[in-house]
BANU-460161 format. One record per residue: x, y, z of N, C-alpha, C, O in turn; residue in three letters. Coordinates in steps of 0.05 Angstrom, whole numbers, plus 32768, in hexadecimal, padded with zeros to 4 digits. Example, Ala and Ser with C-alpha at 12.3 -4.5 7.8 and 13.67 -1.06 7.14 Angstrom:
! residues 2
81087F8E809C80F67FA6809C81087FBE809C811D7FBE80A9Ala 81017FD3808E81117FEB808F81028001809D810C801780A1Ser 
END
This chain:
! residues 318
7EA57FC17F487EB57FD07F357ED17FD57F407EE57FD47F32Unk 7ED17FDC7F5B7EE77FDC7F6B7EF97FC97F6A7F107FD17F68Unk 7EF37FAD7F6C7F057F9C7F6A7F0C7F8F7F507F1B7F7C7F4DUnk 7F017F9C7F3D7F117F957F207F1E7FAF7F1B7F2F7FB37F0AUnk 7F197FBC7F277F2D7FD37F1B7F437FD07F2E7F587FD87F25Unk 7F457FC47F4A7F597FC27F5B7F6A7FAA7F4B7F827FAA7F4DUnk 7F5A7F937F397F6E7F7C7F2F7F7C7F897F167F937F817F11Unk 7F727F9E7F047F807FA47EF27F967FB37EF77FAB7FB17EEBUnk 7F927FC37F0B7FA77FCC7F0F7FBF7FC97F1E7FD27FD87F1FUnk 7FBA7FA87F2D7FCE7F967F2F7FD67F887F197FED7F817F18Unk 7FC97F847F097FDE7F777EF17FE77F867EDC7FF57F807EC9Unk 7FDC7F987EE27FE87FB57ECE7FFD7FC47ED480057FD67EC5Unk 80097FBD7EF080157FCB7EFB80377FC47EED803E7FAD7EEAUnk 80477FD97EE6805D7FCD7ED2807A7FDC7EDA80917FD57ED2Unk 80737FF57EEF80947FFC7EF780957FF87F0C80807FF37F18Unk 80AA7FF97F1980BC7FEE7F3780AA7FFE7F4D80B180147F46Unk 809680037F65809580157F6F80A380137F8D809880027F9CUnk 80B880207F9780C9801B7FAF80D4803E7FB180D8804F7F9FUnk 80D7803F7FCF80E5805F7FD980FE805D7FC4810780507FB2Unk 810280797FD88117808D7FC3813A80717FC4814D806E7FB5Unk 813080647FDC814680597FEC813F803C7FF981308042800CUnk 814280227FF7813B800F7FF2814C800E8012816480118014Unk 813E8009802581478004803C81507FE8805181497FD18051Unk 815E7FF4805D81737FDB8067816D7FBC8069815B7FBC807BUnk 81707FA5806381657F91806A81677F84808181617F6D8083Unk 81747F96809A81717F9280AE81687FAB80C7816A7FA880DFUnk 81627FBD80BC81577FCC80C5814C7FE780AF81597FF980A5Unk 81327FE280AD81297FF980A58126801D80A88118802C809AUnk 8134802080BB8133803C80BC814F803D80B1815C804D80BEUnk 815C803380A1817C8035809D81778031807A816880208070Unk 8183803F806F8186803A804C81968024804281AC8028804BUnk 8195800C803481A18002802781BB800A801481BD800F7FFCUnk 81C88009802381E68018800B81F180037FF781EC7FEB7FF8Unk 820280117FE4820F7FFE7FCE82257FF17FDB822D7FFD7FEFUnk 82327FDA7FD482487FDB7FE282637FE97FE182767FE77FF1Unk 82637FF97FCB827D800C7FCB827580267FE3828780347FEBUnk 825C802B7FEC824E803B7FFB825A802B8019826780398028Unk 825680128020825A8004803582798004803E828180098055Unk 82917FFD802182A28000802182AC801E802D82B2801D8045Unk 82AD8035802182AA804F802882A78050804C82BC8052805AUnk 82988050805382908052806A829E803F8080829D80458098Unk 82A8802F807982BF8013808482DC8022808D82E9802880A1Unk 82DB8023806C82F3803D806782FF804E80848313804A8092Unk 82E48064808482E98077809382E5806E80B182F9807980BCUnk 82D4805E80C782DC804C80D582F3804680DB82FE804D80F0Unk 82FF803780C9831B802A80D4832B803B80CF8341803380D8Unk 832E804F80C4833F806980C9833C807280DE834E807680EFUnk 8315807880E1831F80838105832F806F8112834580788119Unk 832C8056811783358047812A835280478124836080448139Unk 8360804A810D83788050810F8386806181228394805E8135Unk 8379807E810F837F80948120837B8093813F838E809C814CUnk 83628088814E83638092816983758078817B837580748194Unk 83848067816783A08058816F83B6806B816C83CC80628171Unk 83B58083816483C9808B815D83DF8087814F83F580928154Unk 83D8806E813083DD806D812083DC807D810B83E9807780F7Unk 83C9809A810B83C980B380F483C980C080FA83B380C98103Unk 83E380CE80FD83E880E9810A83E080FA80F783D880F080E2Unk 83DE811E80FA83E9813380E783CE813380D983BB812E80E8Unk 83CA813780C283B5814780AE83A4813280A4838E8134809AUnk 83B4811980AA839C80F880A1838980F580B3837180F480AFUnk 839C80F380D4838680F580EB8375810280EC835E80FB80EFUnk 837F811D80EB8362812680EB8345812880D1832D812A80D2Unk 8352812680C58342811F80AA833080FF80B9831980FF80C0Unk 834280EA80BB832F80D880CB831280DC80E182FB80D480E2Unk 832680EC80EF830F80FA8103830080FD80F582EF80EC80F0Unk 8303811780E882E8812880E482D4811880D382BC811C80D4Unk 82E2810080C082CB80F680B182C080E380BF82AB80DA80B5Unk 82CB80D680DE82BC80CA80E882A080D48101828F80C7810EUnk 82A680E980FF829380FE810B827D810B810082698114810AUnk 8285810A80E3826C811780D2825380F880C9823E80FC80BDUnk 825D80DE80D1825680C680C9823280CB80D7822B80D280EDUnk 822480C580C0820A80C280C881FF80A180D4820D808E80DAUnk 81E380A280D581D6808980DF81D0807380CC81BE806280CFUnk 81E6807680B281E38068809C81F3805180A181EE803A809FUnk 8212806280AE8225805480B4822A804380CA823E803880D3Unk 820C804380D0820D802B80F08219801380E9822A800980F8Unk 8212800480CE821C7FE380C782397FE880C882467FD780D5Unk 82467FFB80BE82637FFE80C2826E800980DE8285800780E5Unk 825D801480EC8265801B8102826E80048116827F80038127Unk 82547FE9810B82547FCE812182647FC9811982737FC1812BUnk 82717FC880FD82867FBF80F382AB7FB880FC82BB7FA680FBUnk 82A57FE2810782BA7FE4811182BA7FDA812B82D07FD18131Unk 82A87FDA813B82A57FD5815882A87FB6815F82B07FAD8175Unk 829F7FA6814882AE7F8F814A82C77F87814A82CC7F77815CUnk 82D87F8E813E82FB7FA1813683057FA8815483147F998162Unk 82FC7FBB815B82FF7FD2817482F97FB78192830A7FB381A3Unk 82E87FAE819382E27FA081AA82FC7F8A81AF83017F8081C5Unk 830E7F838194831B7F76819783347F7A81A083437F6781A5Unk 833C7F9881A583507FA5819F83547FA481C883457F9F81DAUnk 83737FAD81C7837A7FB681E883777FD281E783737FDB81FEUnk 83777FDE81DB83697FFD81D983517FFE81E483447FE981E1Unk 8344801281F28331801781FD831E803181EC8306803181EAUnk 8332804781E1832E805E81D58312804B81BA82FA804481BCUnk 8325804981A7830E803C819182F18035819C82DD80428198Unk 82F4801E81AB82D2801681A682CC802881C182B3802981BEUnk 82CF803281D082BE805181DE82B7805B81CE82A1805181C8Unk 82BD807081BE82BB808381AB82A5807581928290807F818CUnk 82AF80608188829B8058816E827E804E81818269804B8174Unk 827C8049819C8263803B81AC825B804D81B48246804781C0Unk 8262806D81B6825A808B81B8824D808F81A48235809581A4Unk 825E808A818A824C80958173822D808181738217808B816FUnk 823380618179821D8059816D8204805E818281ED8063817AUnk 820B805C81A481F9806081AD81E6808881A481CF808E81A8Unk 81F98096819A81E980B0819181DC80AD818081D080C18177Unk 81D38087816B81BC808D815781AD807481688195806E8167Unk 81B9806C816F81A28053817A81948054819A8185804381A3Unk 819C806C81A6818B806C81BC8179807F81B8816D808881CBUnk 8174808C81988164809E8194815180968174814480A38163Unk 81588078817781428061816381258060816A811F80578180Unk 81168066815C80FC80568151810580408152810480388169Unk 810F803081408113801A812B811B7FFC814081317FF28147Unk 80FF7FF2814781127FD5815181207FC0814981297FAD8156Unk 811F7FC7812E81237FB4812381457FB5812681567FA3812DUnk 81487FD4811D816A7FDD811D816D7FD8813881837FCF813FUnk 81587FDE814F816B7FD6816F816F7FB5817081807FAD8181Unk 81687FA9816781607F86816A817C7F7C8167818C7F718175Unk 817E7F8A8142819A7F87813881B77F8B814981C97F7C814DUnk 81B37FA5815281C47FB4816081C97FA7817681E17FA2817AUnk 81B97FA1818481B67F87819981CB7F6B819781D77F5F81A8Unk 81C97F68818381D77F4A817981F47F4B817282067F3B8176Unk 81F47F698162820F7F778162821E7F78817982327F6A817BUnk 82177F85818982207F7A81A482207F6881B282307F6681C5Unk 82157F5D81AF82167F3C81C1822D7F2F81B0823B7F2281BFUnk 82357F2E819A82497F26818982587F3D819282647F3381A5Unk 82607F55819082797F57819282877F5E81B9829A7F6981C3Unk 82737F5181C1827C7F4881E182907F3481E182A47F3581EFUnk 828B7F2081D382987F0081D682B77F0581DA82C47F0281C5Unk 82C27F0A81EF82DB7F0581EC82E87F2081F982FA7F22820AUnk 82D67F3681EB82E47F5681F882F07F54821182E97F428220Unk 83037F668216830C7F75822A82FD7F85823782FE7F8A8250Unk 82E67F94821C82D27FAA822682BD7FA4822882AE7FAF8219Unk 82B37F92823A82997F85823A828C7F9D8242827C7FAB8236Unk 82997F9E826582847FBB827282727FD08262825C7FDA8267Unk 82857FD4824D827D7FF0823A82677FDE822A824F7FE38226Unk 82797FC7822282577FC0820982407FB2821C82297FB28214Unk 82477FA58237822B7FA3824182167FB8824681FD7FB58244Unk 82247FCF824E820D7FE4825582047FF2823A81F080018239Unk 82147FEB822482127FF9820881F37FE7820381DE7FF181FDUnk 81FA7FC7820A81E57FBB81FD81D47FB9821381CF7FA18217Unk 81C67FCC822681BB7FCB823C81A67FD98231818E7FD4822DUnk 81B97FF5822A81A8800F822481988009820B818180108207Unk 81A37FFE81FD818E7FF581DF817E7FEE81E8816A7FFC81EBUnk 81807FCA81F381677FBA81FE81507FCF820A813B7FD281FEUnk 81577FDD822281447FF48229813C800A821081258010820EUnk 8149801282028135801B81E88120801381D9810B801C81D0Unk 812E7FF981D981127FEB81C581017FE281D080EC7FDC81C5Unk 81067FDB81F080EC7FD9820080D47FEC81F880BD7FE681F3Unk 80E0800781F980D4801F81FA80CB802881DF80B8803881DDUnk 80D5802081CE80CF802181B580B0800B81AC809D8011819EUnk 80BA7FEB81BD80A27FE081B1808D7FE981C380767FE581BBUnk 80927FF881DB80707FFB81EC806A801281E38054801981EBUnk 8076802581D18066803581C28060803081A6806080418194Unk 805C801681A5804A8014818A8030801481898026801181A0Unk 8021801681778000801C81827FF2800281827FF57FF5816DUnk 7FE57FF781937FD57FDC81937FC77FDA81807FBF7FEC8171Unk 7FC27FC081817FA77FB581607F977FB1816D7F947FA28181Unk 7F867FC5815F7F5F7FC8816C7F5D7FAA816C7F697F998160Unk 7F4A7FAA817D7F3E7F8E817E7F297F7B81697F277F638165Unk 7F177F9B815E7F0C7F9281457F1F7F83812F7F197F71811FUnk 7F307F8C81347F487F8C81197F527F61811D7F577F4F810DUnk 7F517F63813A7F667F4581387F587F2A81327F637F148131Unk 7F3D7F33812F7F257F2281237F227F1D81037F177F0980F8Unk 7F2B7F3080FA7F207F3480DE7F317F1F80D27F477F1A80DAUnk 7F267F1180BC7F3B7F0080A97F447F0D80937F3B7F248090Unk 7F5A7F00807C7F657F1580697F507F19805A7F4B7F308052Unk 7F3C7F0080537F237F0F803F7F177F2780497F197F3C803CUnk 7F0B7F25805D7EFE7F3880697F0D7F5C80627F057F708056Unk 7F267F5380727F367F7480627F3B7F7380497F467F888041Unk 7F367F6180387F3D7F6B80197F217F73800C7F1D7F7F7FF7Unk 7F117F69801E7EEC7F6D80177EE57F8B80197ED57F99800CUnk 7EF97F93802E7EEF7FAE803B7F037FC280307EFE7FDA8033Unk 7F1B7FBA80227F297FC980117F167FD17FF87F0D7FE67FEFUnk 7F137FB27FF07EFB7FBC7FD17EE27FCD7FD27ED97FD67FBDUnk 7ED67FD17FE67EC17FD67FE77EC07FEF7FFD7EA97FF87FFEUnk 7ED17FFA800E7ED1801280217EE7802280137EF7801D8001Unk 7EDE8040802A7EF08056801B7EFF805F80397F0A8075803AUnk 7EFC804E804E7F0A805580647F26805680627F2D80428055Unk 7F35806180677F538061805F7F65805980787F7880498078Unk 7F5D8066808C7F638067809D7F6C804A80AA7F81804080B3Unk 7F53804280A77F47802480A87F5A800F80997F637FFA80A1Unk 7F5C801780897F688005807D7F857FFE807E7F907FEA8076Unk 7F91801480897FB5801F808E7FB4800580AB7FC47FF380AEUnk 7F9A800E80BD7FA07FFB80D77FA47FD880CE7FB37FC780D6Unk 7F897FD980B47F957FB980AD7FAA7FAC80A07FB37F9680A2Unk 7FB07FC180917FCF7FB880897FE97FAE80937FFB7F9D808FUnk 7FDE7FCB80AB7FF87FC780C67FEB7FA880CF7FFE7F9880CEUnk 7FD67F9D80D67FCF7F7980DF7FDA7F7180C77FF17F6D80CCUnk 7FD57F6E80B47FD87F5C809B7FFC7F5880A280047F4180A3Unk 800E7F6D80A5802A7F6780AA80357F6080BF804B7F5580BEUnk 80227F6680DE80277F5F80F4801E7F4280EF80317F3580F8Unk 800D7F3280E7800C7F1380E1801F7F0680D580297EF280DFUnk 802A7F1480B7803E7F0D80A880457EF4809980597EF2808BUnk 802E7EDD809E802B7EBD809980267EC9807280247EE18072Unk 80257EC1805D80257EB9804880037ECD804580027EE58048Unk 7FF37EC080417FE07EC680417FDA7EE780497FCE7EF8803CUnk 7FE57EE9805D7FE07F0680667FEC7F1B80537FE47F2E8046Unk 80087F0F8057801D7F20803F800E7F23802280117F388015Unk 7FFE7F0F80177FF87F097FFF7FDF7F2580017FDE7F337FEDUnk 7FD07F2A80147FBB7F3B80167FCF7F58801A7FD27F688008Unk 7FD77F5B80287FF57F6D80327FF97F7D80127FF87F95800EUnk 7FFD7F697FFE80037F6A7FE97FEA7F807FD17FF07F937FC3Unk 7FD47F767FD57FBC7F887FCC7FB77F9C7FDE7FA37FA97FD9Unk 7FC47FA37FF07FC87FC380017FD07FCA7FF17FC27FDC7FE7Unk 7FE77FC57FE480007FD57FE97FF77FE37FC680037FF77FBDUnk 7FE67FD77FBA7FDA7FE07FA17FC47FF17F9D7FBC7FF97F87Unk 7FBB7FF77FB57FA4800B7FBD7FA3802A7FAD7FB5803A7FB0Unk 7F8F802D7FA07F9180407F927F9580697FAD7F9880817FA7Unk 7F93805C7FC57F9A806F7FCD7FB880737FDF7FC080627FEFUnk 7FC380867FDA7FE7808A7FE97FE4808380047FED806E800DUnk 7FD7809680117FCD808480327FD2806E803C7FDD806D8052Unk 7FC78054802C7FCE803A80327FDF8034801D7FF3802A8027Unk 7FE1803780067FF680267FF1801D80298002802C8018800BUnk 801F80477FFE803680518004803B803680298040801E802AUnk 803980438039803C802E804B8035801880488037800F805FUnk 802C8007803A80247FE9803680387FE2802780427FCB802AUnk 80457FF98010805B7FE9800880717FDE8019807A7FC7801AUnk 80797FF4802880937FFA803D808F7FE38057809F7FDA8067Unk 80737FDF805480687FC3807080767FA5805A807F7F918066Unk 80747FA8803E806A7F90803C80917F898032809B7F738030Unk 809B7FA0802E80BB7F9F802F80CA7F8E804980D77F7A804FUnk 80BE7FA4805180C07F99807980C57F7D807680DA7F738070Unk 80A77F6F807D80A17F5B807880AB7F40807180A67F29807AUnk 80BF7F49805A80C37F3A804380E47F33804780F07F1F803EUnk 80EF7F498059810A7F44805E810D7F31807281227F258074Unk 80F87F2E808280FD7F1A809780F87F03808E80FF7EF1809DUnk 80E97EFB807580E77EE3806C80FE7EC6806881127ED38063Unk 81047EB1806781177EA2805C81157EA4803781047EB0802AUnk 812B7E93802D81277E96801481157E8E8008810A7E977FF4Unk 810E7E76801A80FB7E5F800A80E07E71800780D17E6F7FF4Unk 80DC7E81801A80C37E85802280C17EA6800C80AB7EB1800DUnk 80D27EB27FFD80D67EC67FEC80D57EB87FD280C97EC07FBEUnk 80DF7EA87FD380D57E8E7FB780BB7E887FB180B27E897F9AUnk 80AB7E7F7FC7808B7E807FBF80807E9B7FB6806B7E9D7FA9Unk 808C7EAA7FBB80857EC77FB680857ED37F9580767EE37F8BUnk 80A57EBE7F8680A17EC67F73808B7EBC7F5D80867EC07F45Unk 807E7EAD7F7480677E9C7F5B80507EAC7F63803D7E9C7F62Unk 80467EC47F6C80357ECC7F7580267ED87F5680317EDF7F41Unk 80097ED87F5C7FF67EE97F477FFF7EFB7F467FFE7F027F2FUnk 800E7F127F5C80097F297F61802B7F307F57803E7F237F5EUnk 802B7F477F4980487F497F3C805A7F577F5080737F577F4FUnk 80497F667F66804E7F807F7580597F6D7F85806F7F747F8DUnk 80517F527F8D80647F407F9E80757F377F95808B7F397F9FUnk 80717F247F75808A7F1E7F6C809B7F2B7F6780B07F1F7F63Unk 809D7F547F6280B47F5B7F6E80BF7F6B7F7D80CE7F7E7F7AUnk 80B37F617F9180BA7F737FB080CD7F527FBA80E37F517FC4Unk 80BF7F407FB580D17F277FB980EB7F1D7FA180FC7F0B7FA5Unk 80E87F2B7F8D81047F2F7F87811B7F427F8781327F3F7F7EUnk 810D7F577F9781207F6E7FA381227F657FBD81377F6E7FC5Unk 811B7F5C7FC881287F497FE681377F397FE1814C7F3E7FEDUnk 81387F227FD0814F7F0F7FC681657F227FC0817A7F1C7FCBUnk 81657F3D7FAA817F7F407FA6818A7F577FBF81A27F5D7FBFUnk 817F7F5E7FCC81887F6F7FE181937F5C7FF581A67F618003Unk 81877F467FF681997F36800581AB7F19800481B07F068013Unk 81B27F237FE581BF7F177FD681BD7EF57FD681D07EE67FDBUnk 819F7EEC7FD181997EDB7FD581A77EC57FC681937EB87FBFUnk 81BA7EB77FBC81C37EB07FA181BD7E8F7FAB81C37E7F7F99Unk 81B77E867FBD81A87E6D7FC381867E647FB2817B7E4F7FACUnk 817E7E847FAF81627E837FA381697E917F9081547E9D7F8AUnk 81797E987F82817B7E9F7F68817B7E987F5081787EA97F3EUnk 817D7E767F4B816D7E717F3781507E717F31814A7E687F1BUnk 813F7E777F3E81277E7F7F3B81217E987F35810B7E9B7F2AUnk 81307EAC7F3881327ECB7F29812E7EC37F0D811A7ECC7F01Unk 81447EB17EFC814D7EB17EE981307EB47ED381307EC77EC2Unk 811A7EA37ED480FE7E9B7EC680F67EBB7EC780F57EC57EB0Unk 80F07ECA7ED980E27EDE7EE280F27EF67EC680E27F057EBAUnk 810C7EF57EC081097F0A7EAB81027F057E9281117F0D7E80Unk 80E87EF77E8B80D77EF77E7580C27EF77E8F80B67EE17E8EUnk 80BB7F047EA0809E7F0C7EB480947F1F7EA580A27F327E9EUnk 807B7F1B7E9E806C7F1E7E9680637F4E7E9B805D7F607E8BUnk 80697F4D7EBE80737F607EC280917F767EBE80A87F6F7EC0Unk 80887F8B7EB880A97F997EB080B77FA07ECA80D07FA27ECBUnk 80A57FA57EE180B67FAE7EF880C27F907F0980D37F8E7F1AUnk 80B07F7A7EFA80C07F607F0880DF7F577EFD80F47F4E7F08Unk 80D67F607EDE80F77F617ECF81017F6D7ED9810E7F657EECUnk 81027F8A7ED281177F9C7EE381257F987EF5813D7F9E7EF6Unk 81107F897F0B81187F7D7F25812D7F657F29813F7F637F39Unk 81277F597F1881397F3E7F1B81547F427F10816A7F3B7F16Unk 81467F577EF5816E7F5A7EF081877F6E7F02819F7F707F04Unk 81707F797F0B81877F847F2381837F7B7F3A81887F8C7F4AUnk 81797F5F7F48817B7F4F7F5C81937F377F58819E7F2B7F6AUnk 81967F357F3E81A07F277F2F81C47F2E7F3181D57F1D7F37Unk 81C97F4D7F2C81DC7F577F2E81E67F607F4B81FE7F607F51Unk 81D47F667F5D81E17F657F7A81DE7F487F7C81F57F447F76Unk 81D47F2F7F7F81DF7F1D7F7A81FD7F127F79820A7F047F88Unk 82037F247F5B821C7F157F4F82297F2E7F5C823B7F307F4BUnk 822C7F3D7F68823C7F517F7382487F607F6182607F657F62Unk 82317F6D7F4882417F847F3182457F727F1682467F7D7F00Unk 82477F507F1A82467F4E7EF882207F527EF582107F577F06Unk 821B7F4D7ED282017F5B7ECC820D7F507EB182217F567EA5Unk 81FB7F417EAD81EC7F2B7E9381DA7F327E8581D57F2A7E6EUnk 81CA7F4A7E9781B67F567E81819B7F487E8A819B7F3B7E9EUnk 81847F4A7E7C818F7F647E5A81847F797E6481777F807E77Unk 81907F857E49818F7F987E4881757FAD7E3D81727FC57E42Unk 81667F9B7E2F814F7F9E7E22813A7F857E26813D7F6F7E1DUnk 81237F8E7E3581187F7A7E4280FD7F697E2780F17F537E29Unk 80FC7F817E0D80E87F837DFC80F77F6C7DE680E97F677DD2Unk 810E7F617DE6811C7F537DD3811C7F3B7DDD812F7F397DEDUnk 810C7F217DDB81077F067DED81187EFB7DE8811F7EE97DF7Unk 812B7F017DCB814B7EF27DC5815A7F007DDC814C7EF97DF0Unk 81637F087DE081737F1C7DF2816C7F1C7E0C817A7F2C7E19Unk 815B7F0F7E1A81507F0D7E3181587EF07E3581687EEA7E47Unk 814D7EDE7E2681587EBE7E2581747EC17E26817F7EBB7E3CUnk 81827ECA7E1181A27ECF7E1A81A57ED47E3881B37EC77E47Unk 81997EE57E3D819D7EEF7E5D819E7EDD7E6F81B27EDA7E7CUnk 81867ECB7E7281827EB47E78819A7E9E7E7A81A17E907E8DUnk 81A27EA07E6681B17E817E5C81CE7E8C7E6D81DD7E7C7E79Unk 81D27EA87E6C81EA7EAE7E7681F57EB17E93820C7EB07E9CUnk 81DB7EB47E9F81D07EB17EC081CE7E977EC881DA7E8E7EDBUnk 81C07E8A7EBB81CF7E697EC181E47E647EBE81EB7E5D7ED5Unk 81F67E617EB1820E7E5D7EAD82217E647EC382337E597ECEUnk 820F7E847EC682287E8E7EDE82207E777EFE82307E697F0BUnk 82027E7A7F0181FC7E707F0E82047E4F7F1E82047E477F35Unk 820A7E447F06820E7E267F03823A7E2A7F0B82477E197F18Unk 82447E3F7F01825B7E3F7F0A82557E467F2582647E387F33Unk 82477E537F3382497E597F5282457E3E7F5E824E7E3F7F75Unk 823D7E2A7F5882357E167F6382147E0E7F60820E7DF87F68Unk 81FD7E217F5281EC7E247F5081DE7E0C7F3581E87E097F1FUnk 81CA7E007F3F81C47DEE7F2E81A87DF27F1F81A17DE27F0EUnk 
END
């Protein structure tokens, strides 16, 4: 009875379910911003770096300052930003000060994924500097974080590295261990091959918060590290909860190489897969929006359609 009530309520399932805050596609402990949010934050960056050239004297400068001091751990992508900028410069002041701020959120990361990044950030903005010294030991102290970060992750029981995906979807339908089942999820995403994700996928629908809530956020994870091609098989999945978690990956990472395959999906059968595509659709096109606007009008949806190709086919898209 368990596992028909677990299938209906995968295909029953009809609004969007994702956090308050759709997180970074290159590091998850970091929020996904809009780009007038990214802009903003650029902004105030290269103001500081103005100012501590001593390009903004008087009541601007410090206005620079202070808003580059109040800058949270949102603003890391713009921080690398600037430090790419700054490494280039014969100034020394700039990238000290902005490699102060970043090492105060990243030598105090969980997140390896954000140290990995951060990592690469620096190895790129070495090429060429004047300030190597500063960014080698900058990119020293990371590397040693995430050392420390991955040897405190918790090992996979041994029972666990045996089991196949039937087996954990057997013991989903049929046990009330919860506990249990959070550890297989965490395998199902540490594997990450198709198959696993596809089981990954009936976690994340679990009628209890325990495992659903983190199975979604695993199977997000997941899904960002994917290629396009391999988020494309996704949109043909049984499961709607995949087809659109894989179309909120395409538009968060503005996939517009796999974007004609969005286009079919808004007559999906699901409403949170529509939803999905038309605003994957619009970060896509960077703010235009074709619609529709009403997903219950199949004239008006076909329009939609016809108008997303069009655009599409002008980008070069066939």
């Amino acid at each position: 009875m368990l596992y028909f009530l677990l299938i209906l309520l995968i295909l029953g399932q009809t609004g969007p379910i994702q956090a308050k805050r759709e997180p970074h596609p290159l590091a998850p402990s970091l929020p996904l911003l809009s780009d007038a949010e990214e802009a903003r934050y650029d902004k105030i960056v290269n103001q500081f770096i103005k100012y501590d050239l001593g390009q903004l004297p008087g009541a601007e400068g410090l206005k620079a300052k202070n808003d580059f001091l109040k800058l949270g751990s949102e603003s890391i992508p713009a921080l690398f930003r600037g430090l790419q900028t700054s490494a280039k410069l014969e100034h020394s002041c700039p990238v000290a000060m902005i490699s102060q701020k970043l090492k105060s959120f990243l030598l105090k990361s969980e997140d390896d994924e954000l140290l990995d990044y951060a990592r690469d950030e620096l190895t790129s903005a070495l090429e060429g500097s004047r300030h190597a010294p500063l960014l080698q030991d900058m990119r020293l102290g990371v590397t040693m974080r995430r050392k420390v970060v991955l040897a405190n992750k918790p090992q996979v029981p041994k029972w666990l590295l045996t089991m196949t995906v039937a087996e954990m979807l057997k013991s989903l339908q049929e046990e009330e261990n919860q506990q249990k089942h959070k550890l297989m999820a965490q395998e199902l995403g540490r594997r990450g091959d198709r198959e696993s994700l596809q089981g990954l996928g009936l976690f994340a629908v679990s009628f209890y918060p325990e495992v659903k809530e983190p199975s979604i956020r695993l199977l997000q994870e997941k899904m960002r590290k994917l290629k396009t091609v391999e988020l494309q098989e996704f949109l043909k999945d049984t499961n709607p909860l995949l087809r659109q978690k894989a179309v909120e990956t395409m538009g968060n990472l503005k996939a517009i190489k796999g974007a004609e395959d969005l286009v079919p999906l808004l007559l999906d059968s699901n409403a949170g897969v529509q939803k999905a595509v038309r605003e994957a659709l619009v970060k896509i096109a960077s703010g235009k929006d074709f619609g529709p606007d009403d997903f219950s009008i199949s004239e008006k949806v076909k329009k939609s359609q016809s108008d997303w190709k069009q655009w599409l086919t002008e980008q070069g898209m066939k």
